[in-house]
C-alpha positions as CSV (number, residue, x, y, z in Angstrom):
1,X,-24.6,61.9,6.0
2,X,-21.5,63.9,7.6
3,X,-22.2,67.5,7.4
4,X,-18.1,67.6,6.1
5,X,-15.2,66.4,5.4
6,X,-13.6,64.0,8.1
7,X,-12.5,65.8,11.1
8,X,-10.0,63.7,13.3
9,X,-11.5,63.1,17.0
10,X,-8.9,65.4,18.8
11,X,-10.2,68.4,17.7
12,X,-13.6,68.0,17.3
13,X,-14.3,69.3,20.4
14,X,-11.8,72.3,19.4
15,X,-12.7,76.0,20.8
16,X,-13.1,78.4,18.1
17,X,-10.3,80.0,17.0
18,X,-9.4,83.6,16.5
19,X,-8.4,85.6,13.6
20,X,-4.8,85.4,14.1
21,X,-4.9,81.4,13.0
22,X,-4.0,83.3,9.9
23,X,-0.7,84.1,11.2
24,X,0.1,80.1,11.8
25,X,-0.3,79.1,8.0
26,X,1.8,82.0,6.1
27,X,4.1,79.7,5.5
28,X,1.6,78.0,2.9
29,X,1.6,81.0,0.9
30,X,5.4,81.4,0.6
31,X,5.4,77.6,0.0
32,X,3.1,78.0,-2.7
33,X,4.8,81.2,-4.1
34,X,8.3,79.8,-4.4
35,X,7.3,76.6,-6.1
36,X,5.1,78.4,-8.9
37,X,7.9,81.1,-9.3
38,X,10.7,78.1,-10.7
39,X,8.3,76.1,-12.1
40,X,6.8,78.1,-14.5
41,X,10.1,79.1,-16.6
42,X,10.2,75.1,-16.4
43,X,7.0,75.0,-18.2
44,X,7.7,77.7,-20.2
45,X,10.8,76.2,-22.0
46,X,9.2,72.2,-22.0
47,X,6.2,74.1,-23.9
48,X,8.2,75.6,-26.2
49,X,10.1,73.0,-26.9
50,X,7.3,70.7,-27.8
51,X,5.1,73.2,-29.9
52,X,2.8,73.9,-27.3
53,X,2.2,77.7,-27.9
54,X,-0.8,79.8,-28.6
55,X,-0.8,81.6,-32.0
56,X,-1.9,84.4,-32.5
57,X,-5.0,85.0,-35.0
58,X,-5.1,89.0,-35.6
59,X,-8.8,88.8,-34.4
60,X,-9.4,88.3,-30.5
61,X,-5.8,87.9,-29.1
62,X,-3.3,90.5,-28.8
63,X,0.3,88.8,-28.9
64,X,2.1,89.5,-32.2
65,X,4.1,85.9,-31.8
66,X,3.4,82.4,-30.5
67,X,3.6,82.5,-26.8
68,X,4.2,79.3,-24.7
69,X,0.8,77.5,-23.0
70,X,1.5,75.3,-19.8
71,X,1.3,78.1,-16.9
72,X,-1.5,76.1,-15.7
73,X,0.5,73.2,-15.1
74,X,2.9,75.5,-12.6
75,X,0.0,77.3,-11.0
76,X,-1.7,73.8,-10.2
77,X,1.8,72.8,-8.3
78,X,2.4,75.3,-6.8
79,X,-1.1,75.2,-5.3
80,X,-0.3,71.7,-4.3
81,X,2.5,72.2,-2.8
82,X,1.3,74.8,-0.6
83,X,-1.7,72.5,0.7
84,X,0.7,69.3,0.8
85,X,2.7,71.7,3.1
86,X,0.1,72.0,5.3
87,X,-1.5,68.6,5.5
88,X,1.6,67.1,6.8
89,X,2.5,70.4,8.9
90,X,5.1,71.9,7.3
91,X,6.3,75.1,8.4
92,X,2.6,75.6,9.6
93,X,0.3,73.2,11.9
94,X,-1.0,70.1,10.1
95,X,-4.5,70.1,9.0
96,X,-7.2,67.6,7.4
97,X,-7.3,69.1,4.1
98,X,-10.4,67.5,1.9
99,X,-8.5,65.4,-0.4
100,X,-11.7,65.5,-2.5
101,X,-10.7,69.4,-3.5
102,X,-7.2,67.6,-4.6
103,X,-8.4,65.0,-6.8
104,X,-10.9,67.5,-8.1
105,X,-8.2,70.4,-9.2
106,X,-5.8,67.5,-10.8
107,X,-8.8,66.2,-12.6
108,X,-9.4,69.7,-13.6
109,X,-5.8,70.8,-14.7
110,X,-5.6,67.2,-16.7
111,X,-8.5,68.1,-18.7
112,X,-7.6,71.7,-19.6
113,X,-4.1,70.1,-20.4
114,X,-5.0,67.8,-22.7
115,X,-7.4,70.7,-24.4
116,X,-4.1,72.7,-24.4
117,X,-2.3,70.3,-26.1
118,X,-4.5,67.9,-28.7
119,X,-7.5,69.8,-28.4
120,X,-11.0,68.6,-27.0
121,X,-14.4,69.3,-27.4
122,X,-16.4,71.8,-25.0
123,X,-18.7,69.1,-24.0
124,X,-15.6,66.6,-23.1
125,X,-14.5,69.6,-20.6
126,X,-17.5,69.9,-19.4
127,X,-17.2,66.1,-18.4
128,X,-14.0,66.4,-16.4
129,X,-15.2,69.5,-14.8
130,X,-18.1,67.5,-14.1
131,X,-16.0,64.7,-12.7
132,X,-14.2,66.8,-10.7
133,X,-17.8,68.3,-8.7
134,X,-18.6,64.3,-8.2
135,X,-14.9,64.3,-6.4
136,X,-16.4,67.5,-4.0
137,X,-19.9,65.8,-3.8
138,X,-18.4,62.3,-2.9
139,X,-16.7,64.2,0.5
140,X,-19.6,66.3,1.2
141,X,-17.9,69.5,0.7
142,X,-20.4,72.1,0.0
143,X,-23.7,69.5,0.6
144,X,-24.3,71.8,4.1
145,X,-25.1,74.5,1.9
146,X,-28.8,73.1,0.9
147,X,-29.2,72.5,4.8
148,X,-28.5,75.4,6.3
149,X,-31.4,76.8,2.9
150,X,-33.5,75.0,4.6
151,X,-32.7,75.9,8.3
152,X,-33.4,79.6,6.8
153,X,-36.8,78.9,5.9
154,X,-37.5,76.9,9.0
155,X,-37.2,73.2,8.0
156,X,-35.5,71.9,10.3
157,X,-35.0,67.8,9.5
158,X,-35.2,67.7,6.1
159,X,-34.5,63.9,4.7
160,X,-31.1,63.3,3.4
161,X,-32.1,62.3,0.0
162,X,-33.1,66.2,-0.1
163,X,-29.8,67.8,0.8
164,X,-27.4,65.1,-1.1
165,X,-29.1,65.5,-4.5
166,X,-29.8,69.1,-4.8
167,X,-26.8,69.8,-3.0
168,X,-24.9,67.5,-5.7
169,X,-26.6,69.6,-8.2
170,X,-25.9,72.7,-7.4
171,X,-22.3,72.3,-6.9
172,X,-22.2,70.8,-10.4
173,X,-23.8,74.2,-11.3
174,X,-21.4,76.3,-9.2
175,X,-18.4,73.9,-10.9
176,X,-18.8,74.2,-14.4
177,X,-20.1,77.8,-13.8
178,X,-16.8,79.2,-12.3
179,X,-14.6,77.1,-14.0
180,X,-16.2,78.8,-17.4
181,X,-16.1,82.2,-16.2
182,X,-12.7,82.3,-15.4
183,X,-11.7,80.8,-18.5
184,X,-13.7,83.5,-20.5
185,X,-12.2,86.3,-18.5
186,X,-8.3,85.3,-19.8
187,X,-8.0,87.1,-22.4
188,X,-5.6,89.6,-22.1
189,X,-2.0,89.6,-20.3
190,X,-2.6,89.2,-16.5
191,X,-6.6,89.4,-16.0
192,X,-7.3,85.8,-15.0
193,X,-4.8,85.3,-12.8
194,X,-5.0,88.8,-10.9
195,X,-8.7,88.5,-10.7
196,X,-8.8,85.2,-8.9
197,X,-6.0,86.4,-6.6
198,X,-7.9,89.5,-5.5
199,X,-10.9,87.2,-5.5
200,X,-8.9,84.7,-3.0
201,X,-7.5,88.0,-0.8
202,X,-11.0,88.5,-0.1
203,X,-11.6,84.6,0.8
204,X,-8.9,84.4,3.3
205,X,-10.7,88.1,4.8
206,X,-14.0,86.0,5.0
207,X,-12.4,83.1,6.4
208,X,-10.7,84.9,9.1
209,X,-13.8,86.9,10.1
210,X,-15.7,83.5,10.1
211,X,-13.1,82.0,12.3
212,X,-13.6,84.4,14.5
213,X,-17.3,84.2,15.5
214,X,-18.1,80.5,14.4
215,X,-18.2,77.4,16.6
216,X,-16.6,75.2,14.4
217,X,-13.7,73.1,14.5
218,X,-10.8,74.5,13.7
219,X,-10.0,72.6,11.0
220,X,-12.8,73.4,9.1
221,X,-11.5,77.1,9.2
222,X,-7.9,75.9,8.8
223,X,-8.5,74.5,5.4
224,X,-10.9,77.6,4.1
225,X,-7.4,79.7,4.9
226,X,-4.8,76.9,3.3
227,X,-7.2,77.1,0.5
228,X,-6.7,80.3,-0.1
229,X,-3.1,81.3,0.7
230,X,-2.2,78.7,-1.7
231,X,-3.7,80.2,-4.4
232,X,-3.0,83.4,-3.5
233,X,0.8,82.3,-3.6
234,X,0.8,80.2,-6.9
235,X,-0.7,83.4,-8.8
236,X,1.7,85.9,-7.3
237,X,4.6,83.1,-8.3
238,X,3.0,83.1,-11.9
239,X,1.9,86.5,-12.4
240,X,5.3,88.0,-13.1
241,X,5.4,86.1,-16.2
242,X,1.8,86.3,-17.7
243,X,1.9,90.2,-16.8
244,X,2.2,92.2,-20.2
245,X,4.0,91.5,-22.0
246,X,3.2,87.5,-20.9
247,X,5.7,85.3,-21.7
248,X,3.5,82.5,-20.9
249,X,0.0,81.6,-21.1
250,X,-1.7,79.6,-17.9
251,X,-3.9,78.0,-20.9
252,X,-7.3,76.1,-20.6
253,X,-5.0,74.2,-17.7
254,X,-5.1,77.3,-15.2
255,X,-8.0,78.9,-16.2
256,X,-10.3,75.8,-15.6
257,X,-8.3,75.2,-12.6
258,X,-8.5,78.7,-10.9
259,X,-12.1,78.7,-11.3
260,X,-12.4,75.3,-9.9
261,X,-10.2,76.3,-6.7
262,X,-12.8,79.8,-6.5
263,X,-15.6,77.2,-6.0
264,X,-14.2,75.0,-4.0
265,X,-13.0,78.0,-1.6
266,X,-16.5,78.9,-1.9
267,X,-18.1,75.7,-1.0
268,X,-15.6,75.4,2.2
269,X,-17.9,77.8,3.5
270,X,-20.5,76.0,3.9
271,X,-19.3,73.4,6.1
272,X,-20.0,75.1,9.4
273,X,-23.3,73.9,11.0
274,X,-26.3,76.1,11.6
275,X,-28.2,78.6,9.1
276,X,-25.1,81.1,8.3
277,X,-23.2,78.7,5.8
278,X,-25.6,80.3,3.2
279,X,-24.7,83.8,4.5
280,X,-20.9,82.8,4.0
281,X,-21.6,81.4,0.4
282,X,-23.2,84.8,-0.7
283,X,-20.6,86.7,0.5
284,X,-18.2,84.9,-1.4
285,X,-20.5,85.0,-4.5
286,X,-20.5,88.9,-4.3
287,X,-16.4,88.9,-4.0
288,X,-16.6,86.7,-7.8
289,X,-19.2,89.1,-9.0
290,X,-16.7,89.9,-12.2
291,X,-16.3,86.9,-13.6
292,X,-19.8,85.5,-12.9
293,X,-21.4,88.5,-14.6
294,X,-19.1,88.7,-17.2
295,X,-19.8,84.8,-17.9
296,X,-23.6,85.8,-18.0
297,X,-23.1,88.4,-20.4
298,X,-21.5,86.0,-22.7
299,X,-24.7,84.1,-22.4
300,X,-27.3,86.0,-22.9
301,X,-25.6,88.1,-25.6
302,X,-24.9,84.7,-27.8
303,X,-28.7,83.6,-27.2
304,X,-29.6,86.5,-28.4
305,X,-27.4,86.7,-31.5
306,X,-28.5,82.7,-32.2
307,X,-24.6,81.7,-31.5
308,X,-23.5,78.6,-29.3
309,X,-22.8,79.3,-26.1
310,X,-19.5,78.4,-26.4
311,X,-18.7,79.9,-29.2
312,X,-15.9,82.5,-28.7
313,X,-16.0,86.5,-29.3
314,X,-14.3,89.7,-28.8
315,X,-17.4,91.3,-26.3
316,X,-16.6,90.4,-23.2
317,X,-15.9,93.4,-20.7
318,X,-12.0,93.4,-21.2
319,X,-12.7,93.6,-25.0
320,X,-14.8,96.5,-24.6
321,X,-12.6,98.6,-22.9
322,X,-9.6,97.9,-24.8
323,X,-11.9,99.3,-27.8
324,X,-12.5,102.1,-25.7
325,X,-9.0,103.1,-26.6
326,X,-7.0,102.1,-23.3
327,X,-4.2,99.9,-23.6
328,X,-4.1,96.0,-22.5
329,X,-2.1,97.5,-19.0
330,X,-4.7,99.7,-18.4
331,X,-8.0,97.4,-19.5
332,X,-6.5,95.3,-17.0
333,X,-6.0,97.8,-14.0
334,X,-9.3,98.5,-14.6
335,X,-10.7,95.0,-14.0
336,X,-8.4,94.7,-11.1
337,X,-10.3,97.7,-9.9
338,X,-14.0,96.4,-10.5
339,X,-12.3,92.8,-8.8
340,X,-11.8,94.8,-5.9
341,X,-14.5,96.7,-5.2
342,X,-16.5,93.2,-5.3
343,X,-13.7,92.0,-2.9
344,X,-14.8,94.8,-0.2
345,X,-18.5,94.9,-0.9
346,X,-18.7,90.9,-0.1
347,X,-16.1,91.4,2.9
348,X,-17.5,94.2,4.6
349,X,-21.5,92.7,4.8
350,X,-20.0,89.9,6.0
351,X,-17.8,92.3,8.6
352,X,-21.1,93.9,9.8
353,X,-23.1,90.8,9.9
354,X,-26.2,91.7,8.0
355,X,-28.9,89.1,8.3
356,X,-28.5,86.5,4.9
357,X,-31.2,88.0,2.7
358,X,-29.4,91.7,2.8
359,X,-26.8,89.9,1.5
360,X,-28.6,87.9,-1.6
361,X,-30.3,91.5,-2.2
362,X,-26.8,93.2,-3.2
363,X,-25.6,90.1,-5.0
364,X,-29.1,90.8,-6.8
365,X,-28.7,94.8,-7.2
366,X,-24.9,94.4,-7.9
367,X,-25.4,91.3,-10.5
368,X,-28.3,93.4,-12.0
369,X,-26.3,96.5,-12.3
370,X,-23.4,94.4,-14.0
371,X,-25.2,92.9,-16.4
372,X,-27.8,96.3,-17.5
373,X,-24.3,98.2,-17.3
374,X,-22.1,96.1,-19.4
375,X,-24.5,95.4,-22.2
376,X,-25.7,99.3,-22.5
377,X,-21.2,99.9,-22.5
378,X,-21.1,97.4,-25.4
379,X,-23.8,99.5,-27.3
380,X,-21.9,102.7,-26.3
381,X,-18.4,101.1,-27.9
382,X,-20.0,99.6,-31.0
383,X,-22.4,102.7,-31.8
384,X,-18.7,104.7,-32.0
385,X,-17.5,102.3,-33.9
386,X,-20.1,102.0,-36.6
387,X,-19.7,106.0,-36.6
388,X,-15.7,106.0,-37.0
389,X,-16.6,103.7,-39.9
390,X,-19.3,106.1,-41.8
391,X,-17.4,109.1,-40.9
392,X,-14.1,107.4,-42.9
393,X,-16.1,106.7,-46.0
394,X,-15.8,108.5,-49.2
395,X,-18.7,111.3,-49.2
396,X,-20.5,110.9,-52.3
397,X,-21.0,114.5,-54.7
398,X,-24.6,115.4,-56.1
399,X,-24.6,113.7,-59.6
400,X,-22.2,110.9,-58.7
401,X,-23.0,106.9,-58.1
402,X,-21.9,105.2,-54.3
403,X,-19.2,103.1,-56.0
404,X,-18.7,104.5,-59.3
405,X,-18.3,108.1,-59.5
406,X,-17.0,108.3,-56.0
407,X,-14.1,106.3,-56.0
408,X,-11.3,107.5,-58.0
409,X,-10.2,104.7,-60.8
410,X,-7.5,102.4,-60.5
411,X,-3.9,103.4,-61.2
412,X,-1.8,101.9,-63.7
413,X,0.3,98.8,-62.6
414,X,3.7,100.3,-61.5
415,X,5.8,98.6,-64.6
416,X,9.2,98.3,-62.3
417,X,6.9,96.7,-59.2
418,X,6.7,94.0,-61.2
419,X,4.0,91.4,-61.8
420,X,2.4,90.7,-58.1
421,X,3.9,88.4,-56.1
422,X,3.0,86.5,-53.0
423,X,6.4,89.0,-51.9
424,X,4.6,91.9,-52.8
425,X,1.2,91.0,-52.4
426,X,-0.8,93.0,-49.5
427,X,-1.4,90.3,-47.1
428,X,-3.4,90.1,-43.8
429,X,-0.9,90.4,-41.0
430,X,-2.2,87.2,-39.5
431,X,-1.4,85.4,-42.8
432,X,-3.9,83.5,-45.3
433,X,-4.6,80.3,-42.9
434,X,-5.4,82.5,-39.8
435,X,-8.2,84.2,-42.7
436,X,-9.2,81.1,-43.7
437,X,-9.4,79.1,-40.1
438,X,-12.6,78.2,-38.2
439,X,-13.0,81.4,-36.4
440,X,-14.8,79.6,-33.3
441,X,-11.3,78.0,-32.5
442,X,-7.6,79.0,-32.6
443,X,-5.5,75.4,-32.6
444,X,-3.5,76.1,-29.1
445,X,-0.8,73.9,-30.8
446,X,2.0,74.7,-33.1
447,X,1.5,74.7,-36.6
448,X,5.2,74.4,-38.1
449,X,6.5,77.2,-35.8
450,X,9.8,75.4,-35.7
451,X,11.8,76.0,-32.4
452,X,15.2,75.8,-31.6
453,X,16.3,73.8,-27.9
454,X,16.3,77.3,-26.4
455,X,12.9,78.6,-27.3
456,X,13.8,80.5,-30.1
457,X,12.5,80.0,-33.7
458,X,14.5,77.9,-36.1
459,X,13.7,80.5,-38.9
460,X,15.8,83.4,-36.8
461,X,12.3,85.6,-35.8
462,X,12.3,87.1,-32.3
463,X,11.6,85.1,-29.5
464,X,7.8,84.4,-28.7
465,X,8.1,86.5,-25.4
466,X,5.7,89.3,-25.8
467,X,2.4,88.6,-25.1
């Protein structure tokens, strides 16, 4: 079994490289930056064009008007273009990317686009994300990380049959797992997409620390760095339009895919040979704290209520502090923060090369304090809600009835109102099908939202550019 990907012959003997091999694949990023940056006005006006916007259902999502999905599309591109720049050596030296990782992210972005569009089951999602893992697992990218387990605890020639299926396991696990928590984490203007690109800042750190100190070859630490200047440059090409207020929506097709291209970044760690991939790994697991322990909040707080896993809510960590009063900006300056301060913690063990289990102790600590932390917040925001809600209710007088005597009787009908009309009517903001839909889906799909060449509504309403 090869510990990797392929490594051509002329550099496997390679001496290690130094940090400044960052310097010789900037270019990616700028590659990457520009192509996202025109492409996703592209997207922008094809999706509105065709219907394919996001409405809005006066319940989890904050954009008064339909705003256009197929971000994803330009973010998965853009990505591509910045790899495809560097595996034939343009503007940068060429390297032997792991086409595995491509086939995997346009699996990826093809299933969250068809979601975007028709619609598709969780568990048919879960089968291209799963598909996608097979495309890793089929290369070996990431299988090193159940060897070098074992190197840790001292087995030394452990069959192969024992790394390949565990190791094809748990990068199914880590797949579907970060692909999920990234999607759960875009919810309001920005997060996702600023998240994962802190997330990658810290990645392309690691990578340059590892390729530093490591042995390897130096493609192996080229691709952990193309990896993650490309994504670094398609979310700062996209983010100036999903920012608040979002003119576009990356959509189930960016979301999946982001968290996809975290893993894979992840797994690229573990490709060097020895017992310190699974150092590596941990470190990058600490820099995606956020959006694994927001994911595992979702969990455990559904199991606990008796609702599906995949059923959506408003109580993930973004929801809880915009109903802490701040405003979508600020909720989200605040996760950048948290995103951050994961992004240094995970960087600077790995700086001052702690021995692996100090590492898995603060992912414990930090994961522990996360999830303790977030629930007992959630308490916090719902206890003042429930007591913002008693303290607006009618007090009721000694010798009066809750109901009755409290409430003061209706007026008379306003004669000149006139008989009421569906014109007159009060109405739910949303309307009486967003009262009436299935509340564990919004269709991402235009429901007679008419829309003029240019984007803007047959019917003369504002353009659905605020997010």
């Amino acid at each position: 079994m090869n510990d990797g990907y392929a490594i051509p012959s002329s550099v496997a003997q390679a001496t290690p490289v130094q940090t400044t091999v960052v310097d010789s694949y900037l270019a990616v990023a700028g590659i990457a930056f520009l192509a996202a940056l025109v492409l996703t006005p592209v997207m922008r006006r094809l999706a509105l064009r065709n219907g394919v916007v996001d409405l809005p259902d006066a319940r989890r999502k904050n954009h008064a008007l339909p705003v256009a999905y197929l971000g994803g599309v330009a973010i998965f591109f853009g990505w591509l273009a910045g790899v495809l720049a560097a595996y034939v050596g343009f503007g940068s030296p060429a390297v032997a990317f792991p086409m595995s990782i491509v086939l995997g992210a346009a699996a990826i972005t093809l299933t969250g686009l068809i979601d975007d569009v028709y619609g598709i089951a969780a568990r048919v999602k879960i089968g291209g994300q799963l598909m996608a893992a097979a495309a890793l697992a089929s290369q070996d990218v990431g299988l090193n990380i159940i060897k070098s387990a074992y190197e840790n605890v001292g087995i030394m020639n452990a069959p192969e049959w024992a790394i390949y299926w565990p190791g094809a396991l748990l990068i199914g696990m880590l797949v579907v797992g970060g692909c999920n928590a990234v999607n759960l984490i875009d919810g309001l203007d920005g997060l996702s997409s600023g998240v994962v690109g802190i997330a990658c800042v810290g990645f392309l750190i690691c990578a340059a620390i590892v390729a530093g100190r490591s042995d390897a070859p130096i493609d192996v630490h080229a691709a952990r760095i193309v990896m993650a200047l490309a994504c670094i440059g398609a979310v700062i090409g996209f983010l100036p339009y999903n920012f608040r207020p979002a003119s576009i929506f990356m959509g189930d097709a960016g979301s999946l895919l982001l968290g996809f291209l975290c893993i894979a970044n992840l797994l690229l760690f573990a490709n060097d040979a020895g017992p310190q991939p699974l150092k590596y790994v941990t470190a990058c697991l600490i820099i995606f704290l956020l959006p694994i322990s927001d994911a595992s909040l979702a969990i455990v707080r559904r199991k606990l209520s008796g609702q599906p896993i995949f059923a959506p809510d408003a109580m993930h960590l973004h929801h809880m502090l915009r109903r802490s009063g701040l405003s979508v900006v600020q909720s989200v300056l605040v996760m950048y923060g948290l995103a951050t301060f994961f992004a240094a913690i995970g960087v600077t063990l790995l700086a001052v090369n702690l021995p692996w289990r100090y590492l898995l102790l603060a992912f414990g600590m930090l994961f522990l304090i996360m999830m303790v932390g977030g629930y007992k917040y959630s308490l916090v925001i719902k206890s003042r809600e429930n007591k913002m809600i008693r303290d607006a209710e009618p007090a009721v007088q000694p010798g009066q009835t809750p109901f009755t005597d409290a409430m003061p009787s209706d007026p008379a009908p306003d004669a000149a109102a006139g008989p009421e009309t569906p014109n007159n009517a009060a109405q739910d903001p949303a309307g009486p099908q967003a009262a009436e839909e299935d509340p564990r889906r919004t269709p991402p799909r235009s429901n007679g939202v008419s829309q003029s060449p240019n984007g803007v509504p047959a019917n003369g309403a504002p353009p659905p550019a605020a997010g």
